[in-house]
C-alpha positions, -999 to 999 in steps of 0.1 A, spaced: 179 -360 -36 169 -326 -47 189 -299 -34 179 -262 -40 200 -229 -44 207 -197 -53 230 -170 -51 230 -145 -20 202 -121 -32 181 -147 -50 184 -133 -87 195 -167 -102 180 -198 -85 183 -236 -96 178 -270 -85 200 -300 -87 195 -338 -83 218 -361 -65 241 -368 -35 266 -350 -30 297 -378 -17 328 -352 -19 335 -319 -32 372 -303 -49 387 -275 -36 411 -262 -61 442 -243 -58 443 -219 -89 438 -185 -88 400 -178 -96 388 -205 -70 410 -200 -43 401 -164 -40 363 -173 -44 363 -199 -15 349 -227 -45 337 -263 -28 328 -278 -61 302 -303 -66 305 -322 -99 271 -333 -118 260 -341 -155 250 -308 -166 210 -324 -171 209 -330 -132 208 -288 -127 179 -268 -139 175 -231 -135 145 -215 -115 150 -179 -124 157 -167 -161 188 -174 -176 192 -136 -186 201 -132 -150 238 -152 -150 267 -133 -153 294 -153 -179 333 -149 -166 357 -171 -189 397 -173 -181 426 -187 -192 415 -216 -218 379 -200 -221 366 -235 -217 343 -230 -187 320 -206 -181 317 -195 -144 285 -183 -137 275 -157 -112 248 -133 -100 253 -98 -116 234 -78 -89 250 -96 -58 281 -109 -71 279 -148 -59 290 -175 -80 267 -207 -75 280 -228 -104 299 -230 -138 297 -251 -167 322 -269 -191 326 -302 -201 346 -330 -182 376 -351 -202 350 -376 -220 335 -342 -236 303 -346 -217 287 -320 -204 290 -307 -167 278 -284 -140 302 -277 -112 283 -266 -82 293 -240 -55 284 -265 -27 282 -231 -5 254 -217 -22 230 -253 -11 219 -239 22 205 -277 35 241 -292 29 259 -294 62 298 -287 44 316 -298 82 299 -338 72 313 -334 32 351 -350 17 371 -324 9 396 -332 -19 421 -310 -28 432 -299 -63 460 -284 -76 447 -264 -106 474 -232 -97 502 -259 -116 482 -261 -145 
């Protein structure tokens, strides 16, 4: 399945392929305070629909993702980083795919504010 989103004004834009069968919601400091249900995908399955000039780049701690958001609206949709194997990855703001019903998602916690 193709799902389709965007950040709140509509400045950045993408499309991503698969189904979704749980999302993280982790503790630490940056996603807690951004409300983050996080979608995991190989970083191929998302594609961008507006122009790349239009993401915002906010890197913490280890620098080793890069947490994308809209500079005119302020929403984050998705960040990118690589999982443990070195592959690449997209996480996905599962708030920001308006045909996803988040009540009928897993929710799995994760403790990133210990690490």
């Amino acid at each position: 399945m193709t799902h389709h989103g965007s950040c709140h004004c509509g400045r950045i834009a993408f499309e991503v392929d698969g189904d979704i069968g749980q999302v993280v919601e982790c503790n630490c400091s940056h996603c807690s305070r951004k409300g983050y249900l996080l979608w995991f995908v190989p970083r191929d399955r998302l594609r961008l629909t507006t122009p790349e000039a239009n993401l915002g780049t906010y890197e913490f701690n280890k620098r080793v993702i890069e947490h994308h958001f809209c500079t005119t609206c302020g929403c984050a949709p998705f960040g990118f980083g690589v999982d443990r194997s070195g592959a690449a990855t997209a996480a996905v703001n599962v708030r920001c795919l308006p045909d996803v019903d988040l009540a009928e998602l897993k929710v799995v916690p994760f403790d990133g504010k210990s690490r």
